[in-house]
C-alpha positions in Angstrom: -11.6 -1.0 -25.8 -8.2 -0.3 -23.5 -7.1 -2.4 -21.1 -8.3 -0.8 -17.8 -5.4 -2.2 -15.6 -2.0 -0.1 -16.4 0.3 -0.9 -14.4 3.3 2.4 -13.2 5.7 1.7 -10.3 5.5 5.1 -9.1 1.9 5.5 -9.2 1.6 2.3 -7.2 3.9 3.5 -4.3 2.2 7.0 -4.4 -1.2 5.2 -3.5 0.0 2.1 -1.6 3.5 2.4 -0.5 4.8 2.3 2.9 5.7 6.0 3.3 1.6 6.8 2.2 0.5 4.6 4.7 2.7 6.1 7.7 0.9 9.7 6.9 -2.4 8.7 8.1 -3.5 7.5 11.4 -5.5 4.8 9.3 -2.7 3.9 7.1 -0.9 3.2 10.4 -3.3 0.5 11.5 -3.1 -0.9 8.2 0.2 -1.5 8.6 0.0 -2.7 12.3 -2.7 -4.8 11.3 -1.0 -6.5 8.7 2.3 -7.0 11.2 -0.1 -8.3 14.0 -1.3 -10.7 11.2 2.0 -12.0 9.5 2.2 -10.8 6.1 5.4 -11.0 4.4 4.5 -7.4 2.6 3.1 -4.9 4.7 3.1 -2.3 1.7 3.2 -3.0 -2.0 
């Protein structure tokens, strides 16, 4: 059996980067939510 995580920079910013985020009004309260909250990352 394969390992099931492999991890690709690009492939993570195409589903979780910043830029992804901004497109969609959801991805925008992800982001705000996670600013209201603290976090040190806010994407990837």
């Amino acid at each position: 059996m394969s390992k099931t995580y492999n991890p690709k920079n690009r492939k993570r910013q195409k589903v979780h980067g910043f830029l992804v985020r901004q497109k969609t009004k959801a991805g925008q309260n992800v982001i705000r939510r996670r600013r209201q909250k603290g976090r040190a990352k806010l994407a990837v």
